[in-house]
The first five atom37 places (N, CA, C, CB, O) and aatype in JSON, in Angstrom:
{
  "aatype": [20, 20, 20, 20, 20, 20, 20, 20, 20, 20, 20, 20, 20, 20, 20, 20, 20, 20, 20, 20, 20, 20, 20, 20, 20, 20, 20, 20, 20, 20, 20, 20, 20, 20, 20, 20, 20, 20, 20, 20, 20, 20, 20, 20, 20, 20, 20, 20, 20, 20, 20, 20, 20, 20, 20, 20, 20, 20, 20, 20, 20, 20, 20, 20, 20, 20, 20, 20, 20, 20, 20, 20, 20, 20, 20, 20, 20, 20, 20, 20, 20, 20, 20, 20, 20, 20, 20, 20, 20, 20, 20, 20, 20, 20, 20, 20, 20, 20, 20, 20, 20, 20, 20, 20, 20, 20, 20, 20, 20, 20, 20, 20, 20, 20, 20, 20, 20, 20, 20, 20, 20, 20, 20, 20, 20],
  "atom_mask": [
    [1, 1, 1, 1, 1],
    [1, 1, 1, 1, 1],
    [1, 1, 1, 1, 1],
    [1, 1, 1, 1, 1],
    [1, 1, 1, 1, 1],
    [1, 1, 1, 1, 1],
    [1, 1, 1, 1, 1],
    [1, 1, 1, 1, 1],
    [1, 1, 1, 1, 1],
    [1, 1, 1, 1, 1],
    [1, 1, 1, 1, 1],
    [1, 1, 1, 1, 1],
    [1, 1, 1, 1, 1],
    [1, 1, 1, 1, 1],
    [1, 1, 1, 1, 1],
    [1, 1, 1, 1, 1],
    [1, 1, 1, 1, 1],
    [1, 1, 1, 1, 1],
    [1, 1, 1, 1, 1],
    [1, 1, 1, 1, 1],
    [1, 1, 1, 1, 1],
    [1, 1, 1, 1, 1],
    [1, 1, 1, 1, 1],
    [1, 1, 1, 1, 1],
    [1, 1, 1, 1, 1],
    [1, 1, 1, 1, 1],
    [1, 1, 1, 1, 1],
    [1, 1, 1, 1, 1],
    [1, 1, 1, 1, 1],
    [1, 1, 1, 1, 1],
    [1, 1, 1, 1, 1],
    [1, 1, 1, 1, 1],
    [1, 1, 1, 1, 1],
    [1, 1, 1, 1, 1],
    [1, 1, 1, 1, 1],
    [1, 1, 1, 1, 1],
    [1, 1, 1, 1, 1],
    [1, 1, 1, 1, 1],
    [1, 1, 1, 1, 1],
    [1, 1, 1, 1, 1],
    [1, 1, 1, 1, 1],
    [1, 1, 1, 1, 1],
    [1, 1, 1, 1, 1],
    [1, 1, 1, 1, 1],
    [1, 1, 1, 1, 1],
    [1, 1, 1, 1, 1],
    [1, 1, 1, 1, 1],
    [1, 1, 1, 1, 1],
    [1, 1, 1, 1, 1],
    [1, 1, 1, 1, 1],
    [1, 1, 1, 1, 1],
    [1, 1, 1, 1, 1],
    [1, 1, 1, 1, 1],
    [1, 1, 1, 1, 1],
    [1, 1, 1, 1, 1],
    [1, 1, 1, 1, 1],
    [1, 1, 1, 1, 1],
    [1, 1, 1, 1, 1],
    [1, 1, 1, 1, 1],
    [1, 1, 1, 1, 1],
    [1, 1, 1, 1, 1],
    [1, 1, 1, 1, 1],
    [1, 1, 1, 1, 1],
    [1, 1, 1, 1, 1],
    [1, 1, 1, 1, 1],
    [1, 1, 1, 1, 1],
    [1, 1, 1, 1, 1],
    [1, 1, 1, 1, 1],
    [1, 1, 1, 1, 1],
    [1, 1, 1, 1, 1],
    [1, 1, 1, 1, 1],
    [1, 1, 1, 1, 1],
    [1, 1, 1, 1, 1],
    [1, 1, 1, 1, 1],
    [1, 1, 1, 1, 1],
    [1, 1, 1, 1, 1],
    [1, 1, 1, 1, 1],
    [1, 1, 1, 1, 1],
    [1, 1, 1, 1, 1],
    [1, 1, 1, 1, 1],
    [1, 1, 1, 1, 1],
    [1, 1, 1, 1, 1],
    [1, 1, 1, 1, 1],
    [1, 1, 1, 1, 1],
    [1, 1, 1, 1, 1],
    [1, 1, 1, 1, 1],
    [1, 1, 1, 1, 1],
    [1, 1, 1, 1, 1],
    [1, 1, 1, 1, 1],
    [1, 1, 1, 1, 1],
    [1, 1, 1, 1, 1],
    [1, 1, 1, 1, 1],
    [1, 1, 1, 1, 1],
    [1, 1, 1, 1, 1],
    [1, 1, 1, 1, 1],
    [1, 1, 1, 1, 1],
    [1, 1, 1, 1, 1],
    [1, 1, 1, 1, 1],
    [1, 1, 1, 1, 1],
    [1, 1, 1, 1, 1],
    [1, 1, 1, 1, 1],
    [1, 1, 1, 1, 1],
    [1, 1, 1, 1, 1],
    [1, 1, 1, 1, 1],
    [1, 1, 1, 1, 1],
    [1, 1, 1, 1, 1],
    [1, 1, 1, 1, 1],
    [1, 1, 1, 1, 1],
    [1, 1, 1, 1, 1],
    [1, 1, 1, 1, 1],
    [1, 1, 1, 1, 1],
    [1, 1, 1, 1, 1],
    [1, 1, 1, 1, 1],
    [1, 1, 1, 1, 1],
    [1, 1, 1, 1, 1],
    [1, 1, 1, 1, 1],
    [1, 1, 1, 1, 1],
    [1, 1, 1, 1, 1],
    [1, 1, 1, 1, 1],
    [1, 1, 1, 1, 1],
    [1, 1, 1, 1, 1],
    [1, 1, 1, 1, 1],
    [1, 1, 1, 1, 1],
    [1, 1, 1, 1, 1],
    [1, 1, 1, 1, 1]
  ],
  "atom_positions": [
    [[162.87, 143.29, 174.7], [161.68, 143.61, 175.44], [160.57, 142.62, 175.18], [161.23, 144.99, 175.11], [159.54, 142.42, 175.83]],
    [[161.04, 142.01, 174.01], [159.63, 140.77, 173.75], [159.64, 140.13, 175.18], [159.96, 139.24, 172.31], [160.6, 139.92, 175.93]],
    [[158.03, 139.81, 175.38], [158.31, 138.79, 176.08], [158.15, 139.0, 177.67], [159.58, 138.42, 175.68], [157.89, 138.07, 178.43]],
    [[158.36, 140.43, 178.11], [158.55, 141.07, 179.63], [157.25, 141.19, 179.57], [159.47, 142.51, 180.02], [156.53, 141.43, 178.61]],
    [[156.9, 140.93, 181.17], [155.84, 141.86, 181.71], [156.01, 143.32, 181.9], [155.5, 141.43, 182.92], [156.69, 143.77, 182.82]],
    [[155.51, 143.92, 181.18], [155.25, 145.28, 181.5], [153.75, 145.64, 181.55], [155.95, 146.15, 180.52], [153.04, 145.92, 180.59]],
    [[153.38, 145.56, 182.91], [151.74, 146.54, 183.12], [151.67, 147.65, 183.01], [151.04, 146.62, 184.31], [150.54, 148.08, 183.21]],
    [[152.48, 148.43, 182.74], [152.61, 150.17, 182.54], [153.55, 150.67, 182.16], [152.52, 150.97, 183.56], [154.67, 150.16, 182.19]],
    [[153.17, 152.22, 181.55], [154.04, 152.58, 181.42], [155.14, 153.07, 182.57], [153.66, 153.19, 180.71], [156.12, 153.46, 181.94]],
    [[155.32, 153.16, 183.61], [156.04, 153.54, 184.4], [157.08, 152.22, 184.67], [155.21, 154.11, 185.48], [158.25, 152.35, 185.02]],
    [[156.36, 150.81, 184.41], [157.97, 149.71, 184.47], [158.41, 150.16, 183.2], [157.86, 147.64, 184.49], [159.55, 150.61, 183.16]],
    [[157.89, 150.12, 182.39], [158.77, 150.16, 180.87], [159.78, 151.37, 181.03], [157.67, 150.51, 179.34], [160.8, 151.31, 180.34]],
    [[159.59, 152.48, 181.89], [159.99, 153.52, 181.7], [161.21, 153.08, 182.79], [158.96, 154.74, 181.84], [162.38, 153.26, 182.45]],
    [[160.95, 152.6, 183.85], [161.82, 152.29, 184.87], [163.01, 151.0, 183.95], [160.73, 151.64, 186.39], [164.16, 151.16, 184.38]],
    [[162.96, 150.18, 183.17], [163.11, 149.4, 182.68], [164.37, 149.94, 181.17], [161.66, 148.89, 182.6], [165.31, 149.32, 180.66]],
    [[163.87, 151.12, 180.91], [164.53, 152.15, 179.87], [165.67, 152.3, 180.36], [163.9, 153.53, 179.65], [166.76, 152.0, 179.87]],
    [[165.35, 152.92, 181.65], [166.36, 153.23, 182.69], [167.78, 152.29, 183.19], [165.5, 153.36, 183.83], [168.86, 152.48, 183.74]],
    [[167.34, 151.69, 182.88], [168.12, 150.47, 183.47], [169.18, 150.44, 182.07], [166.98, 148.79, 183.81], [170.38, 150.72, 182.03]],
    [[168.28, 150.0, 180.96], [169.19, 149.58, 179.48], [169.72, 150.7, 179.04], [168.34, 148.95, 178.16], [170.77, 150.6, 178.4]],
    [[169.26, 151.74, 179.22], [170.08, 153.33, 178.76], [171.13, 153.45, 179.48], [169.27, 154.79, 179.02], [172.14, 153.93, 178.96]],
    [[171.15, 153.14, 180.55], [173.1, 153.14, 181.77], [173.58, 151.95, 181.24], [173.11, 152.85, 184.11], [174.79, 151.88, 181.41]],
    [[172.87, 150.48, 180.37], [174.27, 149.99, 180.34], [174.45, 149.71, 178.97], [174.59, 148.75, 181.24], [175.27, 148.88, 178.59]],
    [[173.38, 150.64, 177.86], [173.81, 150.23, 177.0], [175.02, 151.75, 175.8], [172.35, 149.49, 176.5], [174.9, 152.94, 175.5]],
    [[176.0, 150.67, 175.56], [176.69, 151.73, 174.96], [176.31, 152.76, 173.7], [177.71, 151.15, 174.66], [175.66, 152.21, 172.81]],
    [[176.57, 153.87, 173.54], [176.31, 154.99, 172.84], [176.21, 154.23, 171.24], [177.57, 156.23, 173.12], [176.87, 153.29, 170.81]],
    [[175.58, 154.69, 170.86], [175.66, 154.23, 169.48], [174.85, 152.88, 169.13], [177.13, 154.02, 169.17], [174.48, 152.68, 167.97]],
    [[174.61, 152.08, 170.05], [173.97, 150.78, 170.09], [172.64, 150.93, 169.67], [174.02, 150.14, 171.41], [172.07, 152.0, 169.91]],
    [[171.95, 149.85, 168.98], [170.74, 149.76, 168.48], [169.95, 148.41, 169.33], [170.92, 149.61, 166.82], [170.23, 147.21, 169.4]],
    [[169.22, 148.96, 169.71], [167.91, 148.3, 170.75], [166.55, 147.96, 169.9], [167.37, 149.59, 172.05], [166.04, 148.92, 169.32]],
    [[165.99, 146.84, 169.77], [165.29, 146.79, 168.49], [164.13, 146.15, 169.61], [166.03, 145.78, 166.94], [164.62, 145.97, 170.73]],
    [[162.68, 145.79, 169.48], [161.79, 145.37, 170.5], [160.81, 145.47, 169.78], [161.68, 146.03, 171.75], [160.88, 145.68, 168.57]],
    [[159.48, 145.29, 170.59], [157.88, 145.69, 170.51], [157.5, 145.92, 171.89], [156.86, 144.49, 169.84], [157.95, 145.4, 172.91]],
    [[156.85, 146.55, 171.8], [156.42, 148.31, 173.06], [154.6, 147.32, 172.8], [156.69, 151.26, 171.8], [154.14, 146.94, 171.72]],
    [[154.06, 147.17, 174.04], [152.47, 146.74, 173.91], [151.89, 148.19, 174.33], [151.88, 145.28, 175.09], [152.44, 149.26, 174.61]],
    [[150.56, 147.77, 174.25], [149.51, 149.07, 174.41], [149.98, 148.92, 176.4], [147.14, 148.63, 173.69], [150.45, 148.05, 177.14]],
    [[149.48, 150.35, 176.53], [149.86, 150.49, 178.17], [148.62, 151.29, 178.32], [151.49, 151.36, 178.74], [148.5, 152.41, 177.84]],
    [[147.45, 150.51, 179.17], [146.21, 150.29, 179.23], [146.09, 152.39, 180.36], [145.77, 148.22, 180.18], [145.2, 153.22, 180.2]],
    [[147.15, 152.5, 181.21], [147.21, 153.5, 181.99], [147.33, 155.08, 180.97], [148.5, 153.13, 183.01], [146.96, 156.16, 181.43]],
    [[147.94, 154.91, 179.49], [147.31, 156.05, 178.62], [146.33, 156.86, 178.0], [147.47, 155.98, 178.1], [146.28, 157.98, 177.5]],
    [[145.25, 155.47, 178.3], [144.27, 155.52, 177.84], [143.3, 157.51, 177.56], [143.7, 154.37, 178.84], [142.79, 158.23, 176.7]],
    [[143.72, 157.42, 179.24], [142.67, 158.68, 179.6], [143.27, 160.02, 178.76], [142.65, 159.06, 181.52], [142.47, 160.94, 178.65]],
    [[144.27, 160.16, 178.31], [144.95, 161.52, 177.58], [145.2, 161.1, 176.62], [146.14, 162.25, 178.05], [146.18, 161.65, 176.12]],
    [[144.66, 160.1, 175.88], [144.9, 159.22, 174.6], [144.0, 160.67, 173.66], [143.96, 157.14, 174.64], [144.02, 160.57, 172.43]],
    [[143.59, 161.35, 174.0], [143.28, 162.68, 172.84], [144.23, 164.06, 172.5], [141.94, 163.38, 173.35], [144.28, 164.79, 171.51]],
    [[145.12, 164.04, 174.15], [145.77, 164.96, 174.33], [147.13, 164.57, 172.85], [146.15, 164.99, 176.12], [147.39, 165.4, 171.98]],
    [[147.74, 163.28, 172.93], [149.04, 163.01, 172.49], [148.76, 161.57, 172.06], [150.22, 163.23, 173.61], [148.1, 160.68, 172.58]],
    [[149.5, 161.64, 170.9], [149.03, 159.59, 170.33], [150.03, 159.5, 171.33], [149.46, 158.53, 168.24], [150.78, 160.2, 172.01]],
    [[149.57, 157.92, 171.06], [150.46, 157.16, 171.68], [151.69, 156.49, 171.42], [149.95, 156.52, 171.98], [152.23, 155.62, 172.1]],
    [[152.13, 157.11, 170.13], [153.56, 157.15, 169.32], [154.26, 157.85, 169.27], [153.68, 157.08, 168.33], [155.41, 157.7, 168.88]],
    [[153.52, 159.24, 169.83], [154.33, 160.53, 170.4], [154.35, 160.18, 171.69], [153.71, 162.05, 170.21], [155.56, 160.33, 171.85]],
    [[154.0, 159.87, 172.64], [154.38, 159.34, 173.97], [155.84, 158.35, 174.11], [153.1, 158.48, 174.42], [156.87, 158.54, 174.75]],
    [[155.38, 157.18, 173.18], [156.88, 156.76, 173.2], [157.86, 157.45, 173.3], [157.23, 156.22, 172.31], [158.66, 157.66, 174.21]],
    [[157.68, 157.97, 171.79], [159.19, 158.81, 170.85], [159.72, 159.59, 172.39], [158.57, 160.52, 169.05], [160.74, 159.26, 173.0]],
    [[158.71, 160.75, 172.84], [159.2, 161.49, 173.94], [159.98, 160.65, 175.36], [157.9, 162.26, 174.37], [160.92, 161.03, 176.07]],
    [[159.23, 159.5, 175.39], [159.43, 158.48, 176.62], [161.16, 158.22, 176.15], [158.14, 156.73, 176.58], [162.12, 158.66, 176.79]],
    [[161.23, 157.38, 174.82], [163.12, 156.65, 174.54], [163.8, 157.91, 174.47], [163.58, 155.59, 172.72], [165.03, 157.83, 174.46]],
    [[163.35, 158.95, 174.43], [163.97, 160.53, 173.89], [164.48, 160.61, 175.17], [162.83, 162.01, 173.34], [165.71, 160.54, 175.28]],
    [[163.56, 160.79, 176.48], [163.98, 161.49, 177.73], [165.18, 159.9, 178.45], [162.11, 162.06, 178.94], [165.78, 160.02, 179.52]],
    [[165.27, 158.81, 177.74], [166.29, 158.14, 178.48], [167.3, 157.44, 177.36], [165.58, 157.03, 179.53], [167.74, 156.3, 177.19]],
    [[167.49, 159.2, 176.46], [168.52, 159.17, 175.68], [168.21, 158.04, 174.01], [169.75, 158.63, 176.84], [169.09, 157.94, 173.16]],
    [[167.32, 157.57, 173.92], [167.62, 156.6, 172.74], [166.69, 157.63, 171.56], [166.92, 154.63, 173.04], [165.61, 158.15, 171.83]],
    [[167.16, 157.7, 170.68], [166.55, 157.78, 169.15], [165.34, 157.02, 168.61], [167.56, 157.35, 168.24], [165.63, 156.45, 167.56]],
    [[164.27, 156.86, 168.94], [163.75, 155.8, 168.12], [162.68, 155.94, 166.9], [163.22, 154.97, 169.02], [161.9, 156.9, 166.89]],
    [[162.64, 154.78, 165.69], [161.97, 154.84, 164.49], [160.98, 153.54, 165.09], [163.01, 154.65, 162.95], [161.53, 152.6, 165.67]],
    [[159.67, 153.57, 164.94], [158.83, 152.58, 164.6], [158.76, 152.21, 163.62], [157.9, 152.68, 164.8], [158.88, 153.05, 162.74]],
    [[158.49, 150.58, 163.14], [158.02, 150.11, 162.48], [157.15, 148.78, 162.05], [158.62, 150.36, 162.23], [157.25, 147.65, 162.53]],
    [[156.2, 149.29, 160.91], [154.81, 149.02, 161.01], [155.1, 147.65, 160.51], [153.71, 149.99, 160.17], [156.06, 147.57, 159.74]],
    [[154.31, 146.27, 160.88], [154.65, 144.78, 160.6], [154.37, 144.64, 159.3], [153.9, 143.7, 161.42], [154.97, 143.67, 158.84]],
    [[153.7, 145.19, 158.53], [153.65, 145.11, 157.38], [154.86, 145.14, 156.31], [152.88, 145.89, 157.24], [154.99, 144.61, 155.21]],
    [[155.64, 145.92, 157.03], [156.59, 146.41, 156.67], [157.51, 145.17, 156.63], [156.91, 147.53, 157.44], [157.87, 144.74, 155.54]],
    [[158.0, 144.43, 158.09], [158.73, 143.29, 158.41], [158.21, 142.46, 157.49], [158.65, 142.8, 159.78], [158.99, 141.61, 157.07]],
    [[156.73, 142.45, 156.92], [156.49, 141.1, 156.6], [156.76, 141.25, 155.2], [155.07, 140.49, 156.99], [156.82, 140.16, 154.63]],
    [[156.96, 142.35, 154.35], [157.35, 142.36, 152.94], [158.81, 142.46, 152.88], [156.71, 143.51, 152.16], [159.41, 142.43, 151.8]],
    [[159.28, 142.55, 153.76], [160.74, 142.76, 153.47], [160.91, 140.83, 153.72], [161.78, 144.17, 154.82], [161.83, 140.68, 152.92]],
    [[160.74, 139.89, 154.08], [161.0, 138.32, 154.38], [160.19, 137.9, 153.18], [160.42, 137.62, 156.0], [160.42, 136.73, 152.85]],
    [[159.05, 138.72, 152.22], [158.42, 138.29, 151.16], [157.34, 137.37, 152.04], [159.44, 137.54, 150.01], [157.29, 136.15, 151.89]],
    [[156.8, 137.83, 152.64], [155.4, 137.32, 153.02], [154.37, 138.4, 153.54], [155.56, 136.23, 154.14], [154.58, 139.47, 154.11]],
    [[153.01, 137.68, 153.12], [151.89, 138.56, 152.92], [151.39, 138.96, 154.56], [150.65, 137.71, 151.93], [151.7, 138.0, 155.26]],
    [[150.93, 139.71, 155.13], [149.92, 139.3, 156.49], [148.4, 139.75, 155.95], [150.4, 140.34, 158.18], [148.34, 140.61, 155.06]],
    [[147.22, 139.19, 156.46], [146.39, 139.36, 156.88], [145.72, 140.7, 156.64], [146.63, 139.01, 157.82], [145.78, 141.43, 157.63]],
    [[145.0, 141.28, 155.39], [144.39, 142.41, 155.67], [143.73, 142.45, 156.83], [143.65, 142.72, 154.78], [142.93, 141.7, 157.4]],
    [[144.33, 143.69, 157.1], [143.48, 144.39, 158.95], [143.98, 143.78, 159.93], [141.65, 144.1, 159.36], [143.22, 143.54, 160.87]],
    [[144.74, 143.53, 159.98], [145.69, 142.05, 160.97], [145.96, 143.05, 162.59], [148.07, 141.4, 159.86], [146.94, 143.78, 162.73]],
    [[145.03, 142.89, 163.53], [145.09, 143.36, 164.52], [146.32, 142.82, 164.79], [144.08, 143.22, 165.28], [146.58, 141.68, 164.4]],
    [[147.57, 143.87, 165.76], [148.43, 143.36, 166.4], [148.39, 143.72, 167.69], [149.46, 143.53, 165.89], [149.47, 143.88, 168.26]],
    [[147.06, 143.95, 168.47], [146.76, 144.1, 169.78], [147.79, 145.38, 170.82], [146.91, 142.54, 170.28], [148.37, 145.41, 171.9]],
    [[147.45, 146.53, 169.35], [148.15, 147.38, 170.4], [149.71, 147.12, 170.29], [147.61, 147.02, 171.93], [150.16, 147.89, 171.14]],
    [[150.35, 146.72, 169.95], [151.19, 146.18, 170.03], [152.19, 147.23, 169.13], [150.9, 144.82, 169.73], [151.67, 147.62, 168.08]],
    [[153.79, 147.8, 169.47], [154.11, 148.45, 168.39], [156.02, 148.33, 168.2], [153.4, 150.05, 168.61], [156.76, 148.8, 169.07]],
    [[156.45, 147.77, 167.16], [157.49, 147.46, 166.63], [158.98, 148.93, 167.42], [156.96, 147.44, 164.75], [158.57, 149.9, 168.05]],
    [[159.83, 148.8, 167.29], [160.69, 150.01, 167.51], [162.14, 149.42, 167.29], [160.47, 150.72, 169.07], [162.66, 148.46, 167.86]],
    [[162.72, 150.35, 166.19], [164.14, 150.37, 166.42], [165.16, 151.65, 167.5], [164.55, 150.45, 164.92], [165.01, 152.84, 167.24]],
    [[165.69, 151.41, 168.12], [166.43, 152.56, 169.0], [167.74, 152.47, 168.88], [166.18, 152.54, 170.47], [168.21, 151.44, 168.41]],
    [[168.55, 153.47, 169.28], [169.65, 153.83, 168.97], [169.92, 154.88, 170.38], [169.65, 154.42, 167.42], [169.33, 155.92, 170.68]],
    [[171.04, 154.14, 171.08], [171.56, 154.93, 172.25], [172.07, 156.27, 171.44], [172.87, 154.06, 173.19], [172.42, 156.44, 170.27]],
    [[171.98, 157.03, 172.43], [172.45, 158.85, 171.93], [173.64, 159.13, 173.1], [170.76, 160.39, 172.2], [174.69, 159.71, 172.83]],
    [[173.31, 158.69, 174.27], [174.15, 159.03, 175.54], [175.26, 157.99, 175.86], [173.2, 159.12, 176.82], [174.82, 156.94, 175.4]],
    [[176.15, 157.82, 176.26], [177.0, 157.19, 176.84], [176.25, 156.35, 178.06], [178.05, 158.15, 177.2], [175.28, 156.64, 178.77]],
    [[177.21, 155.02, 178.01], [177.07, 154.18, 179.31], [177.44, 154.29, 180.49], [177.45, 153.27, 179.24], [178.47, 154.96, 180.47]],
    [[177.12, 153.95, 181.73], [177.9, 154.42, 182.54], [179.52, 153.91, 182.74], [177.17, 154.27, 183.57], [180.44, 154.63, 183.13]],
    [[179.6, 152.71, 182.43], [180.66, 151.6, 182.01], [181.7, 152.99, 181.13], [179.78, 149.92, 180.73], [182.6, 153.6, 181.7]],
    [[181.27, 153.25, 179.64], [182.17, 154.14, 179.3], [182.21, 155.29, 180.05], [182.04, 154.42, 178.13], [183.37, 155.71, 180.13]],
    [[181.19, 156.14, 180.78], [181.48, 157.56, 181.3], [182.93, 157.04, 182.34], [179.85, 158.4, 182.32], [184.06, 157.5, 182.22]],
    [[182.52, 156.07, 183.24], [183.92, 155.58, 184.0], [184.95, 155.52, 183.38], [183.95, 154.37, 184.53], [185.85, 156.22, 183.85]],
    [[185.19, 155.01, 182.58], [186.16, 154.38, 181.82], [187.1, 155.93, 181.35], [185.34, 153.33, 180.43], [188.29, 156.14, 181.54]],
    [[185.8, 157.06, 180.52], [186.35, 158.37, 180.33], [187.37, 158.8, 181.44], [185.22, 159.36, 180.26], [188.6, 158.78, 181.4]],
    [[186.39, 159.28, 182.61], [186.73, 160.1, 184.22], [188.23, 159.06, 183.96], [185.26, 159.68, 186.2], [189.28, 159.7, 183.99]],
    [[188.35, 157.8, 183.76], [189.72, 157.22, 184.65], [190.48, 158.1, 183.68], [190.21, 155.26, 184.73], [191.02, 159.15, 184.02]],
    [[190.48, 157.59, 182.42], [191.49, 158.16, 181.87], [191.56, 159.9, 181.91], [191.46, 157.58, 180.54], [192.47, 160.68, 181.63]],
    [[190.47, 160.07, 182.27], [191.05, 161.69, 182.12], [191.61, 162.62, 183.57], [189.63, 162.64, 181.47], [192.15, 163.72, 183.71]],
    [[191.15, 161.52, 184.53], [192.13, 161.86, 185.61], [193.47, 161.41, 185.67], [191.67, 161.5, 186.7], [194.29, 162.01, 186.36]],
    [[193.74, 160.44, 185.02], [195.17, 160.04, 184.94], [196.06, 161.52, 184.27], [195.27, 158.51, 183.82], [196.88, 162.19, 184.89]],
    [[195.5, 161.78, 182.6], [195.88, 162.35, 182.06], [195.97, 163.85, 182.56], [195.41, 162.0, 181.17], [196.69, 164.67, 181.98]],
    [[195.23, 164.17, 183.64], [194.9, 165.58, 184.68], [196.04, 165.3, 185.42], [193.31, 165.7, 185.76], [196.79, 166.27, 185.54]],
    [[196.41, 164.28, 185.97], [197.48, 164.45, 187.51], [198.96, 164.09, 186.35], [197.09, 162.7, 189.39], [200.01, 164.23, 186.97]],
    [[199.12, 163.79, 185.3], [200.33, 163.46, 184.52], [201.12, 165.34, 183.88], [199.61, 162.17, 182.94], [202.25, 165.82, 183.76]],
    [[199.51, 165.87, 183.61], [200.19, 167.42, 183.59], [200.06, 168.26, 184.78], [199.57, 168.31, 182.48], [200.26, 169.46, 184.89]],
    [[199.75, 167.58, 185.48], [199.83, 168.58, 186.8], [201.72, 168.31, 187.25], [198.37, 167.85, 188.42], [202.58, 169.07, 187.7]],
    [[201.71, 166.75, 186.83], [203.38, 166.37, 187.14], [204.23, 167.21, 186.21], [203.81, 164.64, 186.81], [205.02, 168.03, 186.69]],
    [[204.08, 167.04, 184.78], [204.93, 167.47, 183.63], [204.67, 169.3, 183.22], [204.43, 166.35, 182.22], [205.37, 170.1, 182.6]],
    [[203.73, 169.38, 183.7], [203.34, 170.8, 182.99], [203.58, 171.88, 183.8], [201.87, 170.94, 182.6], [203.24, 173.01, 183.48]],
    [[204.1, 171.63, 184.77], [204.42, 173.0, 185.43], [206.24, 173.36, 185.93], [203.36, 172.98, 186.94], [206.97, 172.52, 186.47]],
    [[206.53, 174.33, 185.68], [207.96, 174.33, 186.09], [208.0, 175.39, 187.16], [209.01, 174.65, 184.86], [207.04, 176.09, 187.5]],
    [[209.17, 175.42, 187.62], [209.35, 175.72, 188.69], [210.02, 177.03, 188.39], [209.96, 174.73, 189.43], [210.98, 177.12, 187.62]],
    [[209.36, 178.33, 189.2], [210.29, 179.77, 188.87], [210.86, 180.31, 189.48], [209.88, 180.73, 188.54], [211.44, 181.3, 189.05]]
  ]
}
């Protein structure tokens, strides 16, 4: 996600959409999420880290934030007390749902395996 234009939350969300159908179950999606200037107004109702979480939640991914401070002691370097990162917010994710690639892949084989006992499994009385 580095790197995309996203003006809102509604591409990012449309954009979720897209990587949640093709990415496989279990997969880890790692990025930075910018401020999305269109939250602003209910920015009292719900942070805006509970908005995410709920946002990767409803298109299946798991996700943990994490804070750069964090990245930057784990490589053994210092940042910047107060080091604005413009809104800006780290995320690891983890698909929960299947791809569509595997849901296909399931249906084939389990229609094969449906019309093989429809052949073998029934006898005749």
């Amino acid at each position: 996600l580095q790197g995309l234009p996203l003006p809102s939350s509604s591409s990012f969300k449309s954009l979720l959409l897209v990587i949640s159908n093709l990415a496989m179950k279990g997969g880890i999606f790692i990025g930075e999420v910018p401020h999305f200037p269109d939250w602003t107004a209910a920015a009292d109702m719900v942070s805006e880290q509970d908005r995410l979480e709920n946002l990767f939640f409803t298109q299946g991914f798991r996700v943990s934030f994490v804070l750069y401070e964090n990245v930057a002691k784990d490589f053994g370097l210092d940042l910047a007390p107060q080091r604005e990162q413009c809104g800006r917010v780290l995320f690891v994710a983890e698909q929960l749902r299947f791809s569509d690639a595997q849901m296909e892949s399931f249906w084939t084989h389990f229609e094969r395996t449906e019309e093989d006992a429809d052949e073998e499994g029934f006898e005749e009385l």
